[in-house]
N, C-alpha and C positions, 0 to 999 in steps of 0.2 A: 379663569385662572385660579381666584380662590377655593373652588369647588373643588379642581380637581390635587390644588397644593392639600386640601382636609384628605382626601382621596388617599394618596399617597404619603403622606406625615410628610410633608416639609416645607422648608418655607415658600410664600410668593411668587418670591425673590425671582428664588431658582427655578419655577413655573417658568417664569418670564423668559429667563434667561435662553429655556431649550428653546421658547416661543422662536426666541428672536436667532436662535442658531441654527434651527429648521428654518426659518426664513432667508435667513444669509446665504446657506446652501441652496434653494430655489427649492425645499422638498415639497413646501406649503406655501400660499400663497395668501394677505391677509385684504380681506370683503368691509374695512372699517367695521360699520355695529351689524354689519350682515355674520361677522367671523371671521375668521381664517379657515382656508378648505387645503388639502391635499391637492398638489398640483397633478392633473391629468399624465403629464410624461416631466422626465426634468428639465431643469431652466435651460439645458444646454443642449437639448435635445432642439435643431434648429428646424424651422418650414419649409429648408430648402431640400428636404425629406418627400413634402410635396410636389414631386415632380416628377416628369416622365422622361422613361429611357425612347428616345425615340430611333425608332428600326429605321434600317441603310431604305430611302427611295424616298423618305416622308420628308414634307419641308420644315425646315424646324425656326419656326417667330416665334418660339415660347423663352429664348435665352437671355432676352435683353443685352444682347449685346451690340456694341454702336458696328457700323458699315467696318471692316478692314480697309478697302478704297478709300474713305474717309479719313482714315488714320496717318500724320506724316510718317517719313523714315525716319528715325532716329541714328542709327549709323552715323552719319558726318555728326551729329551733336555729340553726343558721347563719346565720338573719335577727340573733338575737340575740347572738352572737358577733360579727359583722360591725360591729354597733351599739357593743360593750365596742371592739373593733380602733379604730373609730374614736375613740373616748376616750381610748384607751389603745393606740398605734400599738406595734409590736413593732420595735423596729429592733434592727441587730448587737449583737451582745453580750448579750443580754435571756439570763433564765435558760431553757433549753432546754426545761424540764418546769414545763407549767404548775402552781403551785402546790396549787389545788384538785384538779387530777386526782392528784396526786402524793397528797394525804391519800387521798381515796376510794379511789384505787387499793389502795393500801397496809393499809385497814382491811378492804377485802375481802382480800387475802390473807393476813392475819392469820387471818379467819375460816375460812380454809381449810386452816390450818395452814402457809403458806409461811413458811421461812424469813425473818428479818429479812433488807433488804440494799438496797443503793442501788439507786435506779431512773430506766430514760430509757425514750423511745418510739423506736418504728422503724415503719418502711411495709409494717407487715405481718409477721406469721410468718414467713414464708421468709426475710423481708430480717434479721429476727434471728439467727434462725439461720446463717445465712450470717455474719451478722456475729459473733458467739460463734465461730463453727468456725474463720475467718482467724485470732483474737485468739490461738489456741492451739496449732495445728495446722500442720503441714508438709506437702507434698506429698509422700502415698508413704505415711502416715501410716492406720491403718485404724480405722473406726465404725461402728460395730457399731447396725444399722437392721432396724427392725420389716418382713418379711416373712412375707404382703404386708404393703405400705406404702404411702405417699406416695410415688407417680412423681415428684412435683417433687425429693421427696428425692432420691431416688435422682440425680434430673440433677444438682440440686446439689454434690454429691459427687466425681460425677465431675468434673463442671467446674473443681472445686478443686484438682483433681488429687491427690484423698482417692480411700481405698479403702473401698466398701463390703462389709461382714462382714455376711451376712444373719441373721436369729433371727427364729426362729418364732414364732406368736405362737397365742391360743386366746382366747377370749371374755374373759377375764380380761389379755390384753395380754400384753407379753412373758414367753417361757417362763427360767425360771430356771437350769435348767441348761443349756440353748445359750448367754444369754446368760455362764455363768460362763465358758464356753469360750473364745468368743469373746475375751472379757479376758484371758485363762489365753493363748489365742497372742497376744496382741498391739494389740489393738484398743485405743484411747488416749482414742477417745469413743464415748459413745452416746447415739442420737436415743430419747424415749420420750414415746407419747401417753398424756396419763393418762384420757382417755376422750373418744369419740364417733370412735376410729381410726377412718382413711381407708385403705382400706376396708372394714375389716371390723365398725365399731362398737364394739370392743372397751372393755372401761372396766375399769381395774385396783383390784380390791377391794382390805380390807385386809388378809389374808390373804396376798394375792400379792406387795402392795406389801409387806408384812414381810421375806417371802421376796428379793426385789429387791433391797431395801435389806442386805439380809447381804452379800449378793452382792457388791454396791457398797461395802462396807465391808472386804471384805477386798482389795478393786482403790483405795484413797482418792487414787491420781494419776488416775483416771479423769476427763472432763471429761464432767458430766451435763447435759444439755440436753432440757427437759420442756415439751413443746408441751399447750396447753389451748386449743386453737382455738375448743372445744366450751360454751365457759364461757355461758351463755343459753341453748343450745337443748339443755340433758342434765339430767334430775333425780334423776341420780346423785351423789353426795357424789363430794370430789376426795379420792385418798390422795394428796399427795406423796411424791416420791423424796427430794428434796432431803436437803441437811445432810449426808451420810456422806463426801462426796466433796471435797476440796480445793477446786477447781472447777466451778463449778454456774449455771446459768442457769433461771430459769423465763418461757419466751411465756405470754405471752394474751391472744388475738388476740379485737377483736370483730366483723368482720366476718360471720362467717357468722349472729351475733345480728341486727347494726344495719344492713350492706349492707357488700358487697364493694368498693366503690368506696371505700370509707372512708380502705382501705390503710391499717389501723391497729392496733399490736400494744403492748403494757406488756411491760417487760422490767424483772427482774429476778436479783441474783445477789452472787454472793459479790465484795468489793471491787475485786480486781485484774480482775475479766472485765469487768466493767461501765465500769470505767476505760476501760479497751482499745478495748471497743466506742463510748464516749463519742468520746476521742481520734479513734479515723477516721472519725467522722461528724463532726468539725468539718472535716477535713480532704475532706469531699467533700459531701453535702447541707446539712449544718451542723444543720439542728436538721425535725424534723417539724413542720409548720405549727402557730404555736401557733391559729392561727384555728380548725382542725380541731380540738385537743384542747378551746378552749373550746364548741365547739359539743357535743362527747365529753362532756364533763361538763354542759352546759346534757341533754341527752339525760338521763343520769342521773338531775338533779334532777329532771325531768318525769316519770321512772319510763315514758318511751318504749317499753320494752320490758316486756310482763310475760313473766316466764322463765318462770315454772311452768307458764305456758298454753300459752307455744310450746314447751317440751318436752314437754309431754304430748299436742300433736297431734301430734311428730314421732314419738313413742313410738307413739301409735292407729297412724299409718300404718305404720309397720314392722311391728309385731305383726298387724294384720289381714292382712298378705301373708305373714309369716313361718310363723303359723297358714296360712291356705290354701294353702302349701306343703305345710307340715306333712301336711294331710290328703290331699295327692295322694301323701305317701310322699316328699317332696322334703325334704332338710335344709336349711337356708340360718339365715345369721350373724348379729345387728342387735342386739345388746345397747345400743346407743345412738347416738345421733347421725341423720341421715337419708342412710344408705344398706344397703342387705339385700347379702353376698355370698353366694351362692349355687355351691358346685362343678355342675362338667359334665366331661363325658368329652374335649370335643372343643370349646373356647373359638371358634374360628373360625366350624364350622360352626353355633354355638348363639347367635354373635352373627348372622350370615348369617340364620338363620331364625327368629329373632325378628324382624329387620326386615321379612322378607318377611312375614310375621304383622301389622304393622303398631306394632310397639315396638322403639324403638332401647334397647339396654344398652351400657355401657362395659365392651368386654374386659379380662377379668383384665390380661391382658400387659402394662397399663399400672401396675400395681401389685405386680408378683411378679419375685422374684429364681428364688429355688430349689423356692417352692412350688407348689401342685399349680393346672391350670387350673381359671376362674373364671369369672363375670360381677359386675359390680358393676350394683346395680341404687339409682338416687336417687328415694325416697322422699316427698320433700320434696312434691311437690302432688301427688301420685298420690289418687286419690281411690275412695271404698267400691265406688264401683260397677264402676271398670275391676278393681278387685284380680282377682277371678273371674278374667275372661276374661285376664289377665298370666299368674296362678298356671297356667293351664292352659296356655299356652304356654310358660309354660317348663320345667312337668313334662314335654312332649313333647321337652325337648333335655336333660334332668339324668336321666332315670327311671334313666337307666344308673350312675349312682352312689349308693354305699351310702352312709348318713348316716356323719359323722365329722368331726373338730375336724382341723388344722392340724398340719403337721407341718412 
């Protein structure tokens, strides 16, 4: 910066300054004492660019999106919501968090072990996260993200003009000593699925979350942020991170339970985050329909969803394709949630030829920083009879790799 302020006659200062205003727009992206580089496309250019249009005949598991079958009606909730609205009109100032969802919520997370701590809604996991990561975070600033991961992640990040630090992850969710590193150089927060990772299923025992949680204790300015998108379609017990860290956020999004359209996530955290997050949602949406949260909790009381049933057919379907991998010699990931990732030698040519086979998969590329290629494969209505003839398509593009966990 001094170089180039002689360069140009001016001062430092103002070096700095465009430094840091190319960074805030995503045009450059900064490498610590490696530099700062010119970003390959802009921060807002997303990965979901990475994907395929897929032709009318082909079957398409590359969407991630949950069963419809799976999904309740909503129709009588919102009928009956709409009927409370009309008794009971919501005008400005009303409290942001409907009261009954605010109990329920809360006695589930009790049950799960989460931390005590205030709570609001937001339109969705991402939109939380997003909102936690502004409340604390500077641009330039690094966060340390599950690799593979969530591509939204990843865009988010950069759009913020944050640096993403990747760490590895393994059936059991993030690895502990990359993750100690990463904090050890620099990294300020960290994104963590506690189970049904995207993509790879991952769900963090309590064994690892012990391990984790040291980790995070001996970094306690870390800002922890713990995504359970997975919370209805996984029947795996939650370990929370939560409590070691100064700063802490818990999502839990029910969409991929109740329907995507929902755009509906519970947020929780330690005092001053939740504030934070509060404060700029009055300043720009103001508050999440409370119409949607009473239909949320009318959902509830009907028990609309049974969660053991629908995790345990996302469960059936993973494992009967993870098994017929298995027996063709093919390794591949699914410990929870409804998608299998599967390594291949050669991601392009294995998505290529799986379509021409007549199965669309979503290439790794949309999900991986540093690690190794992939397919993600969505589970979710895949059914007994195609498994066969899938498994056998895709041993003809994976045969080339030896079984092995994440690095």
């Amino acid at each position: 910066m001094r170089e180039l302020a002689a360069q140009l006659g001016v001062n430092p200062n103002t070096v700095a300054a465009a430094y840091r205003t190319l960074r805030e727009r995503g045009v450059i992206e900064t490498h610590g004492r490696r530099g700062s580089r010119v970003r390959p496309t802009p921060a807002t250019t997303g990965r979901e660019r990475v994907r395929l249009d897929v032709p009318a005949g082909v079957r398409n598991l590359a969407d991630g999106n949950p069963d419809p079958a799976l999904l309740p009606r909503l129709a009588s909730a919102f009928a009956a919501a709409a009927e409370e609205a009309d008794r009971r009109p919501v005008l400005y100032g009303a409290d942001p968090v409907e009261p009954e969802l605010s109990r329920r919520a809360r006695a589930a997370f009790d049950a799960d072990g989460v931390p005590d701590g205030p709570l609001t809604v937001a339109a969705g996991a991402l939109d939380a996260v997003e909102r936690v990561l502004v409340a604390h975070l500077r641009p330039g600033d690094g966060v340390a993200v599950e690799d593979p991961g969530w591509g939204r992640v990843f865009d988010l990040v950069a759009a913020l003009g944050l640096r993403a630090v990747p760490v590895g992850v393994d059936d059991e969710g993030l690895l502990p000593d990359p993750l100690l590193a990463a904090l050890a150089g620099g990294a300020r927060a960290v994104l963590v699925t506690g189970r049904a990772q995207n993509p790879t299923g991952a769900a963090v025992g309590a064994p690892r979350a012990r391990a984790l949680r040291a980790v995070l204790a001996a970094h306690p300015g870390t800002l922890l942020v713990e995504d359970d998108h997975g919370h209805g379609i996984v029947d795996l017990p939650l370990h929370p991170l939560t409590g070691v860290t100064h700063h802490w956020a818990f999502v839990r999004s029910i969409n991929k339970a109740y329907g995507p359209d929902l755009r509906f996530a519970l947020l929780t955290g330690d005092e001053v985050t939740v504030d934070r997050v509060r404060g700029r949602q009055r300043l720009g949406p103001g508050w999440v329909s409370l119409l949607t949260q009473r239909a949320v909790v009318r959902l509830w009381t009907d028990g609309a969803v049974d969660g053991p049933s629908v995790a345990a057919a996302y469960r059936a379907r993973r494992e009967v394709l993870i098994g017929a991998l298995a027996a063709r010699g093919v390794t591949a990931q699914g410990r929870s949630g409804m998608n299998v990732w599967v390594p291949v030698p050669d991601e392009t040519g294995a998505v290529a030829r799986l379509l021409h086979a007549g199965w669309a998969v979503a290439p790794g590329a949309r999900f991986r920083l540093n690690s190794p290629p992939a397919i993600r494969v969505t589970v979710s209505t895949l059914s007994e009879a195609e498994t066969g003839p899938l498994a056998d398509a895709i041993a003809s593009v994976a045969a080339a790799v030896p079984g092995r966990g994440y690095v």
